[in-house]
C-alpha positions in Angstrom: 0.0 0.0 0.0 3.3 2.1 0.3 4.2 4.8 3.0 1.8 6.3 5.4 0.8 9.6 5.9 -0.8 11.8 8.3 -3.6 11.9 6.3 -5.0 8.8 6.0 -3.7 6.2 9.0 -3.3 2.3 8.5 -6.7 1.6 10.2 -8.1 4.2 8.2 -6.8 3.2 4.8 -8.1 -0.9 5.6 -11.1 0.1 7.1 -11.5 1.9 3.6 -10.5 -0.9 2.0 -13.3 -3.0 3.5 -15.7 -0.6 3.2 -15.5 -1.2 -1.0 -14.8 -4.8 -0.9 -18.4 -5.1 0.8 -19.9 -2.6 -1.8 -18.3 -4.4 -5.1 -18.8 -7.6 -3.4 -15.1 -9.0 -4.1 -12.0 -9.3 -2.1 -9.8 -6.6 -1.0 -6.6 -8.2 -3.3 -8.7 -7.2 -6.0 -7.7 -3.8 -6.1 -5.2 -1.3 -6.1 -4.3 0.9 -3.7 -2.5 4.0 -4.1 -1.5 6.8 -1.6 -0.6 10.5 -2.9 -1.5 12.4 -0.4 1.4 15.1 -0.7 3.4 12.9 -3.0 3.5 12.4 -7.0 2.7 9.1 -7.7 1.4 7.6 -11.7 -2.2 7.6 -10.9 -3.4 7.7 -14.9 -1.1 5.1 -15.1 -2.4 3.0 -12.7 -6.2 3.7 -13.7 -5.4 2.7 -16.9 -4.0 -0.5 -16.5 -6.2 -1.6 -13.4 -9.6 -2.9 -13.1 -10.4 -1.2 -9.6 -8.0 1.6 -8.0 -9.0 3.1 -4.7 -6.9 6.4 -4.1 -6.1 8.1 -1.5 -5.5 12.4 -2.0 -5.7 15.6 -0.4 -5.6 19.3 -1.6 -2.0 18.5 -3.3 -3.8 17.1 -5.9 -6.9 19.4 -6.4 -7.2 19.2 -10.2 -7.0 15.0 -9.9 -11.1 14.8 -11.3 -10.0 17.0 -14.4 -6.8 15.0 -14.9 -8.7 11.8 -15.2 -11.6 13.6 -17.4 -8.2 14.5 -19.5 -6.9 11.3 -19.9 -9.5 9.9 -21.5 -11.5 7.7 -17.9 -14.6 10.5 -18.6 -17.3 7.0 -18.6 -15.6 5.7 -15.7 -17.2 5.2 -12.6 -16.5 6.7 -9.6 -17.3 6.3 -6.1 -15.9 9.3 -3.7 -15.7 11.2 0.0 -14.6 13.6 1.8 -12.7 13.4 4.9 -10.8 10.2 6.5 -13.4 8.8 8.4 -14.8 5.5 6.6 -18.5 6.8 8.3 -18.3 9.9 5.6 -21.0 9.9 3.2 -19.7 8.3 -0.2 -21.1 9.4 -3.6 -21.6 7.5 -7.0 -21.3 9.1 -10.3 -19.4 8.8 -14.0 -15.9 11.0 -13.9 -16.9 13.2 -16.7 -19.9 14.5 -14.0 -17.6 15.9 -11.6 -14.6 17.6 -13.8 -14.9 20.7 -12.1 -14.9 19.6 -8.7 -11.7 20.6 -6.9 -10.2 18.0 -4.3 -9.9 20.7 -1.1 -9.0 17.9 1.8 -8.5 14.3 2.9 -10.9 12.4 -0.3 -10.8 8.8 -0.9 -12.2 7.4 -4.5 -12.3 3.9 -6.0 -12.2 4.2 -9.9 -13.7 1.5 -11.8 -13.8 0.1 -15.3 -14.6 -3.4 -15.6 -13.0 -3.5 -19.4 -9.6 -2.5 -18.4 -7.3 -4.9 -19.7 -4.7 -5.4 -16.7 -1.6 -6.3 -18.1 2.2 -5.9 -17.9 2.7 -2.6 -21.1 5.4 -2.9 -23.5 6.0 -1.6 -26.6 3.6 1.0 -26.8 2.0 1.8 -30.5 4.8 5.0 -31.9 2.1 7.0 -32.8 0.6 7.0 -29.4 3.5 9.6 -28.2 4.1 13.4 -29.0 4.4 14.5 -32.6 8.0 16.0 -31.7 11.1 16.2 -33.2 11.9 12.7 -32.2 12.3 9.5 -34.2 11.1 6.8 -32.2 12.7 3.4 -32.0 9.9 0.6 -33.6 7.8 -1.1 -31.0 9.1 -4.4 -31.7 12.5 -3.4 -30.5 11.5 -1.4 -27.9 9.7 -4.2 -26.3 13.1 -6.0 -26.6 14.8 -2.9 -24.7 12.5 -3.0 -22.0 13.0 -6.7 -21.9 16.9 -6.4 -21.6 16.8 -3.0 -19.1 13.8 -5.1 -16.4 12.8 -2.2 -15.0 11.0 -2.8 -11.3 8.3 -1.2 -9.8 11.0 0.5 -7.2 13.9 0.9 -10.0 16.2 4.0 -10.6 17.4 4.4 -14.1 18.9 6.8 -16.6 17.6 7.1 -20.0 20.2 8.9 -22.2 17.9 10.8 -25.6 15.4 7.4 -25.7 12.1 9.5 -24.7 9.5 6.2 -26.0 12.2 4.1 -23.0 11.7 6.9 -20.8 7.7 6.8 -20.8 7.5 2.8 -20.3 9.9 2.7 -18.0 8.5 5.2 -16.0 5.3 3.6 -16.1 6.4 0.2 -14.9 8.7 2.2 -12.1 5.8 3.6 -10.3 7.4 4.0 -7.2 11.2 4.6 -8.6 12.7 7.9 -10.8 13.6 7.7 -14.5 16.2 10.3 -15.0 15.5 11.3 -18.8 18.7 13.5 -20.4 17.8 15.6 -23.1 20.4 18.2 -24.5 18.4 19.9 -26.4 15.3 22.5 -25.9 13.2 20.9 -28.6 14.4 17.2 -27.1 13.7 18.4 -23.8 10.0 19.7 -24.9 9.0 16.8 -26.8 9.8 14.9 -23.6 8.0 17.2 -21.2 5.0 17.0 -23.6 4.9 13.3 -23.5 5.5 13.2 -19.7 2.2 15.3 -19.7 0.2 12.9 -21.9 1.4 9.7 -20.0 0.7 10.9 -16.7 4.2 9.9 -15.2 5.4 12.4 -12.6 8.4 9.7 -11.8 10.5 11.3 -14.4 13.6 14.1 -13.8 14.9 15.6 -16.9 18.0 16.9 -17.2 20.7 18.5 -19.8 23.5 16.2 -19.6 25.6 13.8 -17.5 27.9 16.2 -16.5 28.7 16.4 -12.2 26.7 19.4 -11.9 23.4 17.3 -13.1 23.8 14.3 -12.0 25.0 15.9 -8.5 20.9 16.3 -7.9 19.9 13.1 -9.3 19.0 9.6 -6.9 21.4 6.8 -7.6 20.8 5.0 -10.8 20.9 0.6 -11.3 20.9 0.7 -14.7 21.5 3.0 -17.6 20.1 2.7 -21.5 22.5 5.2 -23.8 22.0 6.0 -27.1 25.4 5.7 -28.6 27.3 8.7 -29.7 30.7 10.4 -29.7 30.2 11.0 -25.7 29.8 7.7 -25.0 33.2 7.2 -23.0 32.6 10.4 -21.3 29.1 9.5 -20.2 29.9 5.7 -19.1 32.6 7.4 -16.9 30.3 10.4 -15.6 27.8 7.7 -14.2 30.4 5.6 -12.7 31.3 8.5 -10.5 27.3 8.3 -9.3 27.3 4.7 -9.0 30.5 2.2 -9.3 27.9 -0.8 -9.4 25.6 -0.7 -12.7 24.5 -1.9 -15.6 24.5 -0.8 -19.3 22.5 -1.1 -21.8 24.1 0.8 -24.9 22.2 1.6 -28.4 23.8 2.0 -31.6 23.3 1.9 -35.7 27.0 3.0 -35.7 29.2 0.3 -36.8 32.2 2.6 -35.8 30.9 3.0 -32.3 29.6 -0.2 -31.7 33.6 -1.4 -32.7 35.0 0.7 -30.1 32.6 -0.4 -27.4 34.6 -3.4 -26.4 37.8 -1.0 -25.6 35.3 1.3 -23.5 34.0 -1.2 -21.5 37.6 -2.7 -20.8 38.9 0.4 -19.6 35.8 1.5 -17.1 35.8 -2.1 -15.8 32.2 -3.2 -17.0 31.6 -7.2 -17.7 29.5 -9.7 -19.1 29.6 -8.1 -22.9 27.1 -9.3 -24.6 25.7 -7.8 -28.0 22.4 -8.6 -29.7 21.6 -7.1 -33.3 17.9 -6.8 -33.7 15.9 -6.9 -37.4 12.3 -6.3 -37.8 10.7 -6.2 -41.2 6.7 -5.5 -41.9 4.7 -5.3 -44.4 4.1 -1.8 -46.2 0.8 -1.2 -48.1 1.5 -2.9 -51.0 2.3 -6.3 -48.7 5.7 -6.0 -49.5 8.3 -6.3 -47.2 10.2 -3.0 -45.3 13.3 -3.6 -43.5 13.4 -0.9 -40.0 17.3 0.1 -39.1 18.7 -2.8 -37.4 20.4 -1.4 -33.9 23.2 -3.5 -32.2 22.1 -3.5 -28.2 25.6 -3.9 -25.7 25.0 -5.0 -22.6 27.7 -4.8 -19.8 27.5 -4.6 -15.8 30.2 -3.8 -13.1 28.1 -5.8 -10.7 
């Protein structure tokens, strides 16, 4: 159920949690609790990939109604109240109903959509994301990166310029940070915008990987680099954060992908291993369209 607040107490939150158990007549481990009372948490995230979410907020979060409306849960049903105490009157209506209703105090809501499909997201559709000035990886092969990077619910990780990674790793690390680094503007607000549309507030953006950035940054496990001519520098930057992590490195560069070996044997990192991925689909006309083929290093000094 995560941390406890002064808002909402442990008694308070399972006496909650019994409360709509008995009124959707099934078991408590049937939903999903989240607490943001004062925190930012991926509640769009969470609504849209479970069946039943009962929430827990306070005035940090007064637009929360209009946020759902705006992600698209406007025929959802909700079920909400005021106040901590489980004997507070509890109302019933669809989210689109209650928009402009601002959250003012302690308020409790189960969201519910019985068709939500409640599944483990990867490889999210490219056209789903911002119309920026980014070229997304395919799908396909994202789905493969996520695979590789096994990003945990609690997880740290740095994303160097791979906003689609950034977004479902975020999602997945619901209770961890994503650091995103984006060195330029238009990068930086193609990433913001998609941040926005997503709903993850578990992501820090920064410039670069220089000390001054990463000085303000939690600890990373991981890191997932798109390849270029910085590549030593940024490998050694984020062994200064962290001496124990793993790599995942991204390149269409034959030159760079030559001269990872050498890199990796300097800095110390282990366990090479490189995996060339191809997808081909069919165009229009049924015929066959190669998309670039990347080489994906992996290395750890675990």
């Amino acid at each position: 159920m995560g941390e406890v607040t002064k808002t909402f107490s442990n008694d308070s939150i399972l006496a909650w949690m019994g409360l709509f158990s008995d009124k959707m007549n099934v078991g408590p481990e049937k939903f999903k609790v989240i607490n943001v009372c004062g925190k930012q948490k991926n509640v769009i995230p969470t609504i849209d990939t479970h069946k039943r979410v009962i929430i827990f907020a306070d005035e940090s979060h007064s637009e929360l109604f209009y946020e759902f409306w705006e992600a698209g849960f406007g025929e959802y049903d909700i079920w909400y109240a005021e106040g901590t105490d489980v004997s507070a009157e509890v109302k019933q209506d669809k989210i689109k109903n209650i928009i402009k209703k601002k959250i003012t105090g302690p308020t409790v809501m189960l969201v519910v959509n019985e068709n939500t499909r409640e599944s483990y997201r990867i490889g999210i559709k490219n056209e789903n994301f911002s119309k920026g000035p980014i070229h997304y990886v395919g799908n396909e092969i994202r789905a493969v990166i996520m695979s590789m990077l096994g990003i945990d619910e609690h997880d740290t990780a740095v994303i160097v310029s791979g906003e689609s990674i950034v977004i479902e790793a975020a999602i997945n690390a619901s209770e961890g940070t994503i650091i995103a680094v984006e060195n330029s503007e238009a990068a930086k607000a193609s990433m913001e915008e998609n941040v926005d549309k997503f709903g993850v507030t578990n992501v820090q953006i920064i410039p670069d990987l220089s000390s001054e950035s990463l000085a303000d940054i939690p600890v990373p496990r991981i890191a997932f680099i798109v390849a270029t001519k910085n590549l030593e520098e940024d490998i050694r930057n984020l062994l200064t954060k962290n001496p124990h992590m793993q790599f995942v490195v991204y390149t269409l560069e034959l030159d760079i992908m030559a001269g990872i070996k050498n890199i990796f044997k300097t800095y110390g990192i282990k366990n090479m291993e490189v995996t060339q991925i191809t997808v081909s689909k069919t165009d229009k006309r049924s015929v066959f369209v190669t998309q670039p083929s990347p080489w994906l290093i992996e290395g750890d000094t675990l």
